[in-house]
C-alpha positions, 0 to 999 in steps of 0.5 A: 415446169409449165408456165403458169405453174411457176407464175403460181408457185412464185406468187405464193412464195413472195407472199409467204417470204412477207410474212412474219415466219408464224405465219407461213404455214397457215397462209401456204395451206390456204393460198394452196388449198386442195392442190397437195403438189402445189402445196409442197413444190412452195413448201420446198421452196420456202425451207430453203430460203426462209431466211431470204430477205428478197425473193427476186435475189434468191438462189432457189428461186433463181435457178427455178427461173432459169429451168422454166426459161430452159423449159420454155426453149431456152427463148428471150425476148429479142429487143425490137428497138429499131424495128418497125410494127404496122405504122410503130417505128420502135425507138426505144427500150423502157422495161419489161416485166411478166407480161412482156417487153414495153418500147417507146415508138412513133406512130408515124401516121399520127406523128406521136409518141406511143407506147408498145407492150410486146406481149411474151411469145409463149403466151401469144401463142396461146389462142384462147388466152388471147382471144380472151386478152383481146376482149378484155383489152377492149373492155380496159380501151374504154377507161377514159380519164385523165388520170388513166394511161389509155389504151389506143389499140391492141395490134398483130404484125409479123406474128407479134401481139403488142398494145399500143398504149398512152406514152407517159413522160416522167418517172414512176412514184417508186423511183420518186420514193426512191429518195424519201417520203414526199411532203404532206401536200404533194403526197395529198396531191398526188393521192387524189389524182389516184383515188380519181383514177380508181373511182373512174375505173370502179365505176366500170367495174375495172379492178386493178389488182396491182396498184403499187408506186411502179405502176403509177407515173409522175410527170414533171408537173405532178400529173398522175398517171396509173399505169396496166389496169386489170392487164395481168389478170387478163393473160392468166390462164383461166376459163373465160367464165371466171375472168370478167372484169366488168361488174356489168358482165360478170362477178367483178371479182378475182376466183378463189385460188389465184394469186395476183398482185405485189406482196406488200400492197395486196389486201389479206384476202387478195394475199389468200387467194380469195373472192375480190372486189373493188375494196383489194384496190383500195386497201392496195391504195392505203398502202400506198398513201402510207408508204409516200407520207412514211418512206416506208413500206405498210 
């Protein structure tokens, strides 16, 4: 199964597996639109785990993912802790996700601590999409705010394609969520440091389209750091013309059709694959500020 495909139909099927059972149907024709194969392939993949509470822990989905990792030549990404990329000496492993492997390293000309994000092999190796990457790459380089992981360089070094990116200490806000709601003060500290970082990235026209408690970064001083703006939405394979993510440039807005995002914090039109703007982060940012005074998810 090609790639991109999967990336779609697992998307769609996460989203489905949020949604009341009523709903499914309605939401998986207009997610699918015209596309009657795409359309069944999820169909099928929801009729055998209707009843799956997560969709990450689901034996179909499980086995789908191991055939597109036999599709994809049965390939892994190689831990690269210990290596060294240009000036990067790579001392630690901190995740991986979609788009690729994150390391802590050491920029030895500079004497700091930096972030890498490997991008995956599969899709370095895609000449457009990464053309593509790098000029939105440069686009995102230019957020400049105290709330925003910066992104230093986007660097090539024995066929290996990473970001090097702010290093942000502390934990992310779902681990902080992890032990219950936050008080009333801190949870409206917090939320302003976010609402910041938004205002700073709308007012290029930067969506983020992924703003959830993972992708924002608490350190130890309660300063907030939101992390990937706009990244996985600059690797998606779609002509250029369709991908700006400045309103100065382009539409500022997602094309009808495609799926990007984490199922409970996405707008409704973001969850249908339609048009956005600046307002799915803000819906996305609700969510958020709900599920920190709450405990709970929206």
């Amino acid at each position: 199964m090609n790639p991109d495909r999967w990336g779609r139909i697992r998307r769609i099927c996460d989203t489905a597996l949020e949604l009341e059972p009523g709903r499914r149907a309605d939401f998986v024709r207009e997610a699918c639109g015209e596309d009657e194969s795409l359309r069944r392939e999820v169909e099928s993949l929801l009729a055998r785990e209707s009843q799956a509470r997560g969709f990450l822990e689901s034996p179909a989905l499980e086995e789908a993912a191991r055939a597109l990792a036999q599709d994809q030549n049965g390939a892994t990404d190689t831990d690269l802790t210990g290596r060294t990329l240009l000036q990067y000496r790579i001392t630690a492993k901190i995740g991986a996700g979609g788009m690729g492997v994150v390391y802590e390293a050491t920029d030895t000309k500079l004497g700091r601590s930096v972030a890498l994000k490997v991008i995956r092999e599969e899709l370095s190796r895609e000449g457009e999409r990464m053309a593509r990457f790098r000029r939105e790459a440069r686009l995102l380089a230019s957020l400049n705010h105290a709330n925003i992981a910066a992104i230093h360089d986007l660097e090539e070094s024995d066929g290996i394609c990473f970001l090097v990116m702010e290093y942000v200490p502390g934990k992310t806000l779902q681990e902080r969520l992890e032990r219950g709601p936050l008080p009333v003060r801190e949870a409206i500290a917090l939320a302003a440091q976010i609402a910041e970082a938004l205002e700073a990235a709308h007012e290029k026209g930067i969506i983020h389209r992924d703003l959830k408690p993972g992708n924002i970064k608490v350190t130890e001083e309660g300063k907030v750091k939101v992390l990937d703006f706009g990244l996985a939405k600059a690797l998606e394979a779609a002509p250029a013309s369709d991908l700006s993510l400045s309103l100065a440039e382009g539409s500022g807005t997602t094309r009808k059709g495609m799926v990007l995002g984490t199922a409970p914090y996405m707008s409704p039109e973001q969850a249908c694959g339609r048009p956005l703007d600046t307002r799915t982060d803000i819906w996305s940012f609700g969510c958020v500020l709900y599920e920190m005074l709450t405990g709970k998810r929206a």
